[in-house]
TORGUTI-891988 format. One record per atom (N, C-alpha, C): residue number from 1; atom name; x, y, z. Coordinates in steps of 0.001 Angstrom, whole numbers. Layout:
// TORGUTI-891988
[NUM,"CA",[X,Y,Z]]
...
END
This chain:
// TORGUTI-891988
[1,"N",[10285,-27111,49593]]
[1,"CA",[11327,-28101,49467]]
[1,"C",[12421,-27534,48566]]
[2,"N",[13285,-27050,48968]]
[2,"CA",[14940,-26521,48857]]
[2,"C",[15183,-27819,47260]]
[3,"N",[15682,-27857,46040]]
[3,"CA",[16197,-28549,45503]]
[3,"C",[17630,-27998,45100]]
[4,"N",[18604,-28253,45309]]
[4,"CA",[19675,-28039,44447]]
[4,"C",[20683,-28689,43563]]
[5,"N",[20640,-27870,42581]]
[5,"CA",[21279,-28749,41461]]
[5,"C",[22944,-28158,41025]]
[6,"N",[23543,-28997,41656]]
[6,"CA",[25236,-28972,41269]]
[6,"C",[26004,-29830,40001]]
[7,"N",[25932,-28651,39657]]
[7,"CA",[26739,-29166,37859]]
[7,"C",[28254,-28787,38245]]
[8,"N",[29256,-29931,38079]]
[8,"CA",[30388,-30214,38247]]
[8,"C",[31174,-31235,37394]]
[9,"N",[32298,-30653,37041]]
[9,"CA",[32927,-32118,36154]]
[9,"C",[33386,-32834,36227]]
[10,"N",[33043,-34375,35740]]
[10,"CA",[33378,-35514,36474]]
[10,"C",[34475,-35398,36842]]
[11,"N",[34409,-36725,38158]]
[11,"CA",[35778,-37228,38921]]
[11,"C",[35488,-37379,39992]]
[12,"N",[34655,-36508,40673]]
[12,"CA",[34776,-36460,42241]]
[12,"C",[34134,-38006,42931]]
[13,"N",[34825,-38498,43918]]
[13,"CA",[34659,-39591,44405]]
[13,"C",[33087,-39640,45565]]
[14,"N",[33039,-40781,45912]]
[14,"CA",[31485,-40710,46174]]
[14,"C",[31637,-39933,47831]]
[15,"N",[32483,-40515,48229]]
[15,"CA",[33401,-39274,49232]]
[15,"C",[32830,-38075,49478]]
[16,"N",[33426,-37570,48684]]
[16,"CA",[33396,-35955,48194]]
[16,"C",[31772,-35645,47929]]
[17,"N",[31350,-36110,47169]]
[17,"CA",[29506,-36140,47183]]
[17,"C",[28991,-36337,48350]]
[18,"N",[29126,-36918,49031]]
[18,"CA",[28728,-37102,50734]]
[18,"C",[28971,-35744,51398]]
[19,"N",[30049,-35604,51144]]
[19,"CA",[30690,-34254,52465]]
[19,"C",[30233,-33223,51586]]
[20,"N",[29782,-32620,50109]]
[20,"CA",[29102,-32001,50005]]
[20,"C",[27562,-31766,49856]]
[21,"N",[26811,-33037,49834]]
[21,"CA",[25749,-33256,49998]]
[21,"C",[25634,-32828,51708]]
[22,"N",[26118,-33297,52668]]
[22,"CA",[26021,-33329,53802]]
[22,"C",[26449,-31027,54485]]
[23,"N",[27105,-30922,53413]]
[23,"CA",[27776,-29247,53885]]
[23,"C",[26682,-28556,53178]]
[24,"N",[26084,-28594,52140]]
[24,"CA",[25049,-28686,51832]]
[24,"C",[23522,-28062,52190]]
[25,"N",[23255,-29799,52933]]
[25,"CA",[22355,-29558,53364]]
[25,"C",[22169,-28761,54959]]
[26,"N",[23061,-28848,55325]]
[26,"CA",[23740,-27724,56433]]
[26,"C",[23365,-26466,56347]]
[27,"N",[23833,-25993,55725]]
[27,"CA",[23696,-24805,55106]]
[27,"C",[22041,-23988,54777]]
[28,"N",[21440,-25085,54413]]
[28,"CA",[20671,-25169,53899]]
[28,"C",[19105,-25025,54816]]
[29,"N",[19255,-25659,55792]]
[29,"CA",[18869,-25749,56961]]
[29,"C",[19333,-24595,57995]]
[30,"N",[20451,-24298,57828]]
[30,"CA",[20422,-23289,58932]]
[30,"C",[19758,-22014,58364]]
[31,"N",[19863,-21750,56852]]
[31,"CA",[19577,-20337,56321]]
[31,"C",[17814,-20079,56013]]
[32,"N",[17691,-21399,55468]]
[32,"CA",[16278,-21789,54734]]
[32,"C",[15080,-21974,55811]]
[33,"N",[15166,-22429,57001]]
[33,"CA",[14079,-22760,57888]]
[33,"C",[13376,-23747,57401]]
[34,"N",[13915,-25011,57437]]
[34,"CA",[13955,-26186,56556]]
[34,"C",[14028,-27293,57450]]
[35,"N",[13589,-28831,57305]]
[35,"CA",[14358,-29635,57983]]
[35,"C",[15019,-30334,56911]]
[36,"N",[16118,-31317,57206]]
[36,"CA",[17166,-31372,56454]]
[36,"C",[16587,-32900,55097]]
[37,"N",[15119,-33196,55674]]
[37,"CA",[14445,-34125,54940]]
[37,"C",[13575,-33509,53737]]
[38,"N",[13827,-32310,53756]]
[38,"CA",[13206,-30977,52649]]
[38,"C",[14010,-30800,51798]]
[39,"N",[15560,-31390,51895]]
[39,"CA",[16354,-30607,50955]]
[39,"C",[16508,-31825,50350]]
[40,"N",[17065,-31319,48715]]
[40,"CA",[17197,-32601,47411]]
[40,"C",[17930,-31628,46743]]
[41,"N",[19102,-32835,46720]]
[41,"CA",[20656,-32191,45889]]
[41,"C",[20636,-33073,44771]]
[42,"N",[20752,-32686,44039]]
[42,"CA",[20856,-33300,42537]]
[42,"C",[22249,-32875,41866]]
[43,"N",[23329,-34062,41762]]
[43,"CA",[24129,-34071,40804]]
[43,"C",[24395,-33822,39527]]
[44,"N",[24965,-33211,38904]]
[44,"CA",[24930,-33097,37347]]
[44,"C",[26594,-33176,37116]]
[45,"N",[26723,-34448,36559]]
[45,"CA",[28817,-34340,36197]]
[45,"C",[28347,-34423,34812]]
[46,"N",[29134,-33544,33988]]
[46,"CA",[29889,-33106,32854]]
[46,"C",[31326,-33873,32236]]
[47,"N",[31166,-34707,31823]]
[47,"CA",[32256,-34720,31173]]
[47,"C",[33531,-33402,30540]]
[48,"N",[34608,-33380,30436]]
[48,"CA",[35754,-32622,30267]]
[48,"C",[35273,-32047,28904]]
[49,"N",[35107,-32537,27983]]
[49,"CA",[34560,-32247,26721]]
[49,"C",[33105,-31914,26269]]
[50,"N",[32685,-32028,27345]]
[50,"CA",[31241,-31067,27094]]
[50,"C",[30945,-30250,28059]]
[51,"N",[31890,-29249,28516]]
[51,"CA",[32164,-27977,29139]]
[51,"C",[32825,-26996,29042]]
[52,"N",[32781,-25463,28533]]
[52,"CA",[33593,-24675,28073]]
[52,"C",[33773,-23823,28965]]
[53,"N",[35463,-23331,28783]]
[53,"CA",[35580,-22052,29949]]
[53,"C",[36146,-20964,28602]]
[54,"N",[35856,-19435,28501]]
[54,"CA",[36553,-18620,27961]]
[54,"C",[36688,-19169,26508]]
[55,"N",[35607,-19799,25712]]
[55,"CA",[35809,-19936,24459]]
[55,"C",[35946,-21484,24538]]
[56,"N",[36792,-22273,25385]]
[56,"CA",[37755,-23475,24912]]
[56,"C",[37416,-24671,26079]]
[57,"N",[37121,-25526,25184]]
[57,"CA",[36899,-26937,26058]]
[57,"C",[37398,-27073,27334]]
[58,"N",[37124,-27379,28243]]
[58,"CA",[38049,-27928,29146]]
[58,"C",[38703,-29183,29020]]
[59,"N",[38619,-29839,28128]]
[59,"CA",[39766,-31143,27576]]
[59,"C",[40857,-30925,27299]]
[60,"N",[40560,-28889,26772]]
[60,"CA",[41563,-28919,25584]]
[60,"C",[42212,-28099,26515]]
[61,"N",[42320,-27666,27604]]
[61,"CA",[43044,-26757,28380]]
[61,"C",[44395,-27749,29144]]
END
């Protein structure tokens, strides 16, 4: 059972979680030899301020 875990920072609409949950598990299935009831995507949003790029917050950019 395929799990994947996507750490991203908040905002994205539930939209956008669909069409990548759904591209996804696509993917996932075609490469893995999987059926698509095997795969588990797990969200992880980050707030702006508890994520750093190159030293510096991303709040503060």
């Amino acid at each position: 059972m395929p799990v994947i875990n996507v750490q991203m920072l908040a905002g994205r609409t539930a939209d956008q979680k669909r069409a990548l949950a759904h591209a996804l598990t696509e993917a996932v299935t075609a490469h893995a030899n999987v059926s698509p009831d095997q795969v588990w995507i797990v969200f992880e949003e980050v707030a702006r301020e508890n994520w750093a790029m190159a030293g510096k917050l991303v709040s503060d950019r």
